[in-house]
C-alpha positions as a printed NumPy array, in Angstrom:
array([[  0.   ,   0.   ,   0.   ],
       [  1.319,   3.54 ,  -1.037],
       [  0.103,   6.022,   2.367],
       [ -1.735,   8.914,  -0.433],
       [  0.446,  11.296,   1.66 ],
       [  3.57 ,  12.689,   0.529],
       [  6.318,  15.577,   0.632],
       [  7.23 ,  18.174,  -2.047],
       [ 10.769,  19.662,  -2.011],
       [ 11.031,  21.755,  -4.673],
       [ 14.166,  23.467,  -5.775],
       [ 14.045,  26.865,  -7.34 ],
       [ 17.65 ,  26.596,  -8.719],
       [ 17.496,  23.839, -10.536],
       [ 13.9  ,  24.107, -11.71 ],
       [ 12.868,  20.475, -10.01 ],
       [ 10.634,  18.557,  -8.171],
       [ 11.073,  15.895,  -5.832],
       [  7.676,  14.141,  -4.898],
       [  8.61 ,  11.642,  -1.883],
       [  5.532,   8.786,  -1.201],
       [  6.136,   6.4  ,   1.526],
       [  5.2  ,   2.704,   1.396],
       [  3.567,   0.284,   3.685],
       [  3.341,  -2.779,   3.418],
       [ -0.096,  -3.319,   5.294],
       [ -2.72 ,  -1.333,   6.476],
       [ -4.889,  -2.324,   9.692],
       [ -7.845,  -3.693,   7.685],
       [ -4.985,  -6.161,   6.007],
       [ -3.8  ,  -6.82 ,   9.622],
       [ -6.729,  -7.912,  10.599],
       [ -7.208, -10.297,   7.833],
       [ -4.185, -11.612,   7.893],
       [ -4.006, -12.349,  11.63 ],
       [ -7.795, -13.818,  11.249],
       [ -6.081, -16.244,   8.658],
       [ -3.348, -17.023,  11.033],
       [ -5.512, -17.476,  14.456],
       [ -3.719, -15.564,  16.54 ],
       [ -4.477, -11.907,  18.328],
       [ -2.743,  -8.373,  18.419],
       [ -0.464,  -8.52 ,  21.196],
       [ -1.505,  -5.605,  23.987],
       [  1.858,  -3.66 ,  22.888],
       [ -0.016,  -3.692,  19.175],
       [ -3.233,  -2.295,  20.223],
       [ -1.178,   0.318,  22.596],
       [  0.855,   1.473,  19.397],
       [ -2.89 ,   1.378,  17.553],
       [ -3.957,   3.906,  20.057],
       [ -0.769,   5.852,  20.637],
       [ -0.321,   6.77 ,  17.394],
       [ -3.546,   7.189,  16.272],
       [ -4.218,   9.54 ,  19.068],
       [ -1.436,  11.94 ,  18.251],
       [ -2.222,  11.49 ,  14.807],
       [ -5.745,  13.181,  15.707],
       [ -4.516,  15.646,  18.535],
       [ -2.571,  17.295,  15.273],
       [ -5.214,  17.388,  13.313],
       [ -7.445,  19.051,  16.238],
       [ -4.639,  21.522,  16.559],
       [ -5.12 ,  22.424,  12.906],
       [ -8.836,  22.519,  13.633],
       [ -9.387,  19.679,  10.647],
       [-11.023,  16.819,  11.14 ],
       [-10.513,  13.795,   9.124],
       [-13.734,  12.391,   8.9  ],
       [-12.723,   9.017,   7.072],
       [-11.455,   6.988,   9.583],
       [-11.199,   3.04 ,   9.183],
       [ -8.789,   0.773,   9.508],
       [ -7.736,   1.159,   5.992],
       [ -6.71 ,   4.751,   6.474],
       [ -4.205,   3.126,   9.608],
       [ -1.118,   1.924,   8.01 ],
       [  1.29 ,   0.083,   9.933],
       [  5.066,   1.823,   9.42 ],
       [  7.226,  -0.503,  12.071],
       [  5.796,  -3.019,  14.954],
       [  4.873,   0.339,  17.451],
       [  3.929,   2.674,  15.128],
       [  0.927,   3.482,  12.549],
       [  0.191,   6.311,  10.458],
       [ -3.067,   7.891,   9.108],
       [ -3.522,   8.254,   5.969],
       [ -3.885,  12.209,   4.488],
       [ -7.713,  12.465,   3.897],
       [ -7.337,  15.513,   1.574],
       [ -5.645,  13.873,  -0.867],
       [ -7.462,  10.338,  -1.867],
       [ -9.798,   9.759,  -4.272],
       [-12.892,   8.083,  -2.94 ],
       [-15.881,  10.261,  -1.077],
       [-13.944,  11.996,   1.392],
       [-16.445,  11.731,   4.209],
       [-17.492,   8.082,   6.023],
       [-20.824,   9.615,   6.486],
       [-21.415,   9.457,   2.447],
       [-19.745,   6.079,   2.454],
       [-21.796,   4.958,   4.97 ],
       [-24.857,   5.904,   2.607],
       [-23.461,   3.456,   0.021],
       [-23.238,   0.903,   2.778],
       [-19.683,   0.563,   3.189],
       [-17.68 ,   1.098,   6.634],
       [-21.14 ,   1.946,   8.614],
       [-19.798,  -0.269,  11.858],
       [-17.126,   3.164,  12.138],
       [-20.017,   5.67 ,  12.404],
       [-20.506,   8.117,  15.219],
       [-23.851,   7.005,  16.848],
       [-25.474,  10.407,  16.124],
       [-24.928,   9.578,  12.54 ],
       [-26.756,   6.4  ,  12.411],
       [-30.352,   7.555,  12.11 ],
       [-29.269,   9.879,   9.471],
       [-27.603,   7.099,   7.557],
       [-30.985,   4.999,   7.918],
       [-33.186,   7.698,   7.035],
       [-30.594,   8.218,   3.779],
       [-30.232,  11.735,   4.271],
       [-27.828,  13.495,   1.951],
       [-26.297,  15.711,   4.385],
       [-26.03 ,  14.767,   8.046],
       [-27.388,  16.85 ,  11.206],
       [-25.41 ,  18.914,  12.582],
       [-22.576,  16.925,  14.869],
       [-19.336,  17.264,  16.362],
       [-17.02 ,  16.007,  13.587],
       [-13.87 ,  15.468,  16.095],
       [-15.908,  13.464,  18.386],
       [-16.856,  11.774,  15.583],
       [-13.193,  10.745,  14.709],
       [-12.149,   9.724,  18.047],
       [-15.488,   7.129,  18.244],
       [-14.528,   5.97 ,  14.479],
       [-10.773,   5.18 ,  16.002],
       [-12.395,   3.595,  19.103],
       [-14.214,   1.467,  16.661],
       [-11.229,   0.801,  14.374],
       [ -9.138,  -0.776,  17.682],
       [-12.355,  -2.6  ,  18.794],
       [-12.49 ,  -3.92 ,  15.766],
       [ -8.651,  -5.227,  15.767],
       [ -9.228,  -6.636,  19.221],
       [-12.105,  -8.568,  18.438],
       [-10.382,  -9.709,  14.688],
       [-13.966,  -8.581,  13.209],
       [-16.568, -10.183,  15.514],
       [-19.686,  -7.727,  14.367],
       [-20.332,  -6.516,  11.045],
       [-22.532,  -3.961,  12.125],
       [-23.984,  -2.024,  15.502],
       [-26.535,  -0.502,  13.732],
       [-30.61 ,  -1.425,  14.832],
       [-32.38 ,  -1.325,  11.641],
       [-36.052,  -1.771,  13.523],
       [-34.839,   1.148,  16.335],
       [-32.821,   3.215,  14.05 ],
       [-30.362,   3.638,  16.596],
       [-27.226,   2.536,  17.353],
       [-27.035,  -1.1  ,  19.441],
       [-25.673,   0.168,  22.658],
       [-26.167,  -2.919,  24.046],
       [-23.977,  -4.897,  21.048],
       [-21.096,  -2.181,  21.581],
       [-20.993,  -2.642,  25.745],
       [-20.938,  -6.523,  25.136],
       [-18.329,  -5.919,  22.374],
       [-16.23 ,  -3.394,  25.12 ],
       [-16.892,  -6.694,  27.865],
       [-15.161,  -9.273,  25.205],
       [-12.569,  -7.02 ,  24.419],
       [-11.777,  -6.181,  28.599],
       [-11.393,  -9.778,  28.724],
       [ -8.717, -10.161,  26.279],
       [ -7.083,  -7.019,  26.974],
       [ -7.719,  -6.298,  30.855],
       [ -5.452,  -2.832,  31.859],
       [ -4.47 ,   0.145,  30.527],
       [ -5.929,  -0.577,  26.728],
       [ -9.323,  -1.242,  27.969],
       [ -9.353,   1.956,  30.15 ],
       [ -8.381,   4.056,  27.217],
       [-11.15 ,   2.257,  24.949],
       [-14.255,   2.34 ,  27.014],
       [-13.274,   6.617,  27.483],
       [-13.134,   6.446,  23.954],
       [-16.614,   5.185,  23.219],
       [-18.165,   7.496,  26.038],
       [-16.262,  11.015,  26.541],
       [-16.375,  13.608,  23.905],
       [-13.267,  13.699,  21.699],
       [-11.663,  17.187,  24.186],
       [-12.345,  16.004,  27.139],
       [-10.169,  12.365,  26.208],
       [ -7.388,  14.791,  24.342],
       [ -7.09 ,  17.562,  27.649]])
């Protein structure tokens, strides 16, 4: 996987342009797969680096006052064992919001709960909502998701229109079991406090 993020170094004198694109060879979705194939389970120093980086990755972005808004873990790419990047949401191709890919059905177990009756009610443009809150839950979701190697497809009630609280607390339970301590502590804050009070 190429990360769609890259440098420019341009240089006047010699009228040229050096473009530098960093590869990875996986990104988190892949990890997943491939450790689903395998049988085994992200090590808690894996889900820490998940977290740690991701986390930063976001506090920069808040800092910038930009949101990313297209978080999965297919825009997480794995650079070294401890340490993942996110991938430059500016500059891919696709719909650059989950909230419209989430219309076309894709990535909707990622959504922000207040997003969920808008995606079953097919609106076109979302209610108003906090967009960096947003982020943090799709993260929470994206680690969940790693620690659990895929265990729902969906926490969306199609009868309620709501999100499934319920599946998402037994999902944080199953997790807590596997990964009892500091990972679980940062997870379940993740899922419940808003995105500034997690980053103060």
């Amino acid at each position: 996987s190429f990360l769609p993020g890259f440098d420019i170094i341009e240089d006047i004198k010699l009228r040229t342009l050096k473009v530098y694109v960093e590869y990875f060879p996986l990104d988190l979705s892949q990890q997943i797969q491939k450790n689903i194939q395998k049988g085994i389970r992200f090590s808690q120093e894996e889900i820490f680096a998940i977290l740690d980086s991701s986390l930063n990755g976001l506090a920069c972005l808040e800092n910038m006052h930009k949101p990313h808004g297209f978080i999965t873990p297919k825009s997480l790419f794995r650079m070294k064992k401890q340490v993942y990047k996110m991938h430059d949401n500016f500059l891919i191709a696709e719909p650059k919001s989950l909230y419209y890919q989430a219309l076309a059905g894709k990535f909707r177990k990622y959504l922000a709960p207040e997003l969920v009756r808008d995606i079953v009610d097919k609106k076109q443009t979302p209610n108003a909502y906090d967009p960096f809150q947003a982020d943090i839950f799709s993260l929470g979701m994206c680690v969940l998701d790693a620690g659990l190697l895929g265990v729902y497809d969906d926490y969306i009630d199609m009868v309620t229109k709501q999100f499934d609280e319920q599946k998402l607390q037994d999902s944080l339970k199953l997790f807590g079991e596997i990964y009892p301590g500091p990972n679980f502590e940062i997870l379940k804050l993740i899922s419940q406090v808003k995105y500034t009070e997690i980053m103060r």
